[in-house]
N, C-alpha and C positions, 0 to 999 in steps of 0.2 A: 473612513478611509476606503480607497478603490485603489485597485491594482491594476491596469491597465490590460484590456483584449479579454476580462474575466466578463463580461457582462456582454458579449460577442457571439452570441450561440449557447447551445446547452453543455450542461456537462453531466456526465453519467457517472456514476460512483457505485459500485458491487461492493457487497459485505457493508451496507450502510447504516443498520440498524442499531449497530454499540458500537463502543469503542471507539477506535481510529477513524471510521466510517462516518460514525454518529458526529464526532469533533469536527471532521472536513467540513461535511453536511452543512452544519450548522456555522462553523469560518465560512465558508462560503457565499453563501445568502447572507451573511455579514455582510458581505463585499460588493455584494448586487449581483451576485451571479444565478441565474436559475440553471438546480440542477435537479435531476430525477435520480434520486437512491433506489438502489433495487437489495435485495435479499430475499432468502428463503420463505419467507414466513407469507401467507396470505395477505394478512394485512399488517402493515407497521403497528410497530409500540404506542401506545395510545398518545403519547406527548412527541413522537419522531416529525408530524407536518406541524407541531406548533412551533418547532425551531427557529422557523422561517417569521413567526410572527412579530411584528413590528421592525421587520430588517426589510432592507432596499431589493434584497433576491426575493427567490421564490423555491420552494422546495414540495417537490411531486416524488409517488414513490408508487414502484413497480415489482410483483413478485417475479423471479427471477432465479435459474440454478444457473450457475455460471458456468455447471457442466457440459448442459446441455444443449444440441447443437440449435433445437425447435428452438428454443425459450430467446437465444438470440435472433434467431431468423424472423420471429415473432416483433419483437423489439424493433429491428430493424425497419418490418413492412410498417409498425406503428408508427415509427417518427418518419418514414417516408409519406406517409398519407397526410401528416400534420406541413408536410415541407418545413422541416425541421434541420436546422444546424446543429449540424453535433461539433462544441468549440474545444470541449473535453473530456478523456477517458480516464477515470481511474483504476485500474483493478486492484482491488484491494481486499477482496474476499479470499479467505483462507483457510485454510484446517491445518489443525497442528497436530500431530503424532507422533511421540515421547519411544516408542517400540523402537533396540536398536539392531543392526546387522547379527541376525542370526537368530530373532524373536520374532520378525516381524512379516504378516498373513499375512498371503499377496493379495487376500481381497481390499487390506488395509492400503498395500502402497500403492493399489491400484484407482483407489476410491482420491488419497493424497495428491499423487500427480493428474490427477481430475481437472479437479475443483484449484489447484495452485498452479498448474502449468497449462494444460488443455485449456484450462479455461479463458487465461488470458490472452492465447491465441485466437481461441474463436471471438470472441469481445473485441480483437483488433481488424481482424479477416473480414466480420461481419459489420463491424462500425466506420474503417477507415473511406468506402465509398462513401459517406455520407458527412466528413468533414474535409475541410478544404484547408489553405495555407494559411500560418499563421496556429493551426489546431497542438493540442497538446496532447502525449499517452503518458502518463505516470501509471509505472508496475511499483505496486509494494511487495518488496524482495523479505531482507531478512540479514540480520546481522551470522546467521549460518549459511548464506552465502559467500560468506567472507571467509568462514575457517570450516575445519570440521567437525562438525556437530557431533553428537551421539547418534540423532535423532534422524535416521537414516533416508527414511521416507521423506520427511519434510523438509531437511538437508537436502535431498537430493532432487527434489520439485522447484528450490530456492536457488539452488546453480544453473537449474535447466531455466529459469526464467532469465537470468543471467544472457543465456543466448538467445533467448525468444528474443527481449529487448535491445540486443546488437544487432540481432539481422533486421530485426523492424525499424529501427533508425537509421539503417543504411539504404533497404529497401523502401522506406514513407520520404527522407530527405527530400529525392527531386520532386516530390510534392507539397515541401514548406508543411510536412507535419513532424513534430519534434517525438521522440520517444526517449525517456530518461526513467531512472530506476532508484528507487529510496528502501536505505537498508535499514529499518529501524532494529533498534538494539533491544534492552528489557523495557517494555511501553506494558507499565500498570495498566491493563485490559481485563473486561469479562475472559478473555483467552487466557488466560498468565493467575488468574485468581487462584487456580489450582496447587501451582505450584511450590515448591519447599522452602521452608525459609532459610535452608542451607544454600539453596541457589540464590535465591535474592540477595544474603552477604555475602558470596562467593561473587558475584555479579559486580556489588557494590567496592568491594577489595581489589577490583581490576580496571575499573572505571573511574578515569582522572576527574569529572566532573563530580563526582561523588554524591551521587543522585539518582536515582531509576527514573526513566523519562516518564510521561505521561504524553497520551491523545492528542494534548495541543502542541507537541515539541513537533510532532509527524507532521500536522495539519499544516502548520503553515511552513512549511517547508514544501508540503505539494501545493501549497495555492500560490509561491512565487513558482514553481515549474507549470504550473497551468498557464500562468500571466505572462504578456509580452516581456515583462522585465528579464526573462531566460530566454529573449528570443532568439541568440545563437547558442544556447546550449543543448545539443542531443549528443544521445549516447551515454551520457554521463550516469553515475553511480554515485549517491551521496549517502556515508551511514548516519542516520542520527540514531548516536548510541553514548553518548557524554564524552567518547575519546577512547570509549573501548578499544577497538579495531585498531586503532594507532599506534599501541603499545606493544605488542605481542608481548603481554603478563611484566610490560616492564615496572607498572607501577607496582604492583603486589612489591616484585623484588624490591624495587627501590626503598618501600614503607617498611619492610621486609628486617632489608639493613637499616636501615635509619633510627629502628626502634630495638636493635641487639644491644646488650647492653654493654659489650666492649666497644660500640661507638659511643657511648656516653660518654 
């Protein structure tokens, strides 16, 4: 299967090396699209460029702080020397931080809105010269961009991307580059491993789907906003999170009542 304008130029993807990243990654070069994953790490996970093998893409990968301003500037003169089209952006690198209002070191929220909001402005500033109409920017946001979190810092990096990606769809528009934004909800990740099992059923007690997503619910929900098939969609905000965000806690109450036993 091909999605149509995916196999059009490159596509970049930040935070590539697990998880969400790693799923794209590898949907991707499914589909024949050659993309360059970037991440912290020197070198990838010793299986991240077999992904690609015996698939119609191609998959390359580049060390990468999405903080920083060189590391793009870097990136940039590279795929200019290549005369390289860049067809699409993901940002998708993130850090999570659990510290709520009134715990949490400013070296911490400073480091957060980094690498979650900084970064994916520089990643558009410095990559938008070098794609052209028809290109696509998927931000991965955050289903605590929708409500309020605890989790202040990264709550508060996840709203602010919110505006990054309105003003850059309005401002890339009259050059036919789209910018749209995917809220994933609880996505079984190396990031989320940590967390309580009171949260994962507190989670699953709220969410109509009644399931925790997984890597590939994300994935292919940005490889149709990569593909022409979203060709007039920018701006837009999609959560994949089973119906969470939908409810505001209607279904708890609903299951709530339904199981009192004066409605028996």
């Amino acid at each position: 299967m091909a999605l149509p304008g995916l196999t059009q130029g490159l596509i970049v993807v930040t935070g590539a090396a697990g998880g969400q990243g790693r799923a794209l990654c590898r949907l991707l070069a499914s589909l024949g699209a050659d993309v360059l994953g970037t991440d912290l790490s020197t070198d990838p996970p010793a299986d991240f460029i077999r992904l690609a093998d015996g698939q119609p893409g191609s998959l390359a990968y580049r060390q990468l702080n999405a903080a920083r301003e060189e590391d793009w500037e870097a990136l940039a003169e590279h795929l200019r020397g290549q005369t390289t089209v860049v067809r699409g952006l993901v940002n998708n690198a993130g850090m999570p931080l659990r510290s709520r209002l009134g715990d949490v070191e400013l070296a911490d929220w400073d480091c957060v809105l980094a690498v979650n909001l900084t970064g994916p402005m520089l990643a558009i500033q410095t990559l938008a010269p070098l794609m052209g109409p028809g290109s696509s920017v998927v931000n991965i946001g955050s289903l605590a961009a929708l409500n309020a979190h605890h989790t202040v810092a990264y709550t508060s990096s996840k709203w602010g991307l919110r505006g990054l990606s309105a003003v850059a769809a309005t401002t890339l528009g009259t050059r036919g580059i789209r910018v749209n934004t995917v809220h994933p909800g609880y996505i079984q990740t190396p990031m989320m491993a940590n967390a309580p099992e009171s949260m994962k059923a507190a989670q699953l007690a709220l969410t109509p789907l009644g399931r925790l997503g997984v890597p590939d619910d994300v994935a292919q929900v940005v490889a149709f906003l990569l593909s022409d098939l979203s060709g007039y969609i920018t701006g837009a905000e999609i959560p994949v999170d089973g119906g969470f965000s939908s409810t505001a806690g209607a279904k708890y109450l609903s299951d709530a009542v339904a199981a009192a036993p004066e409605v028996k």
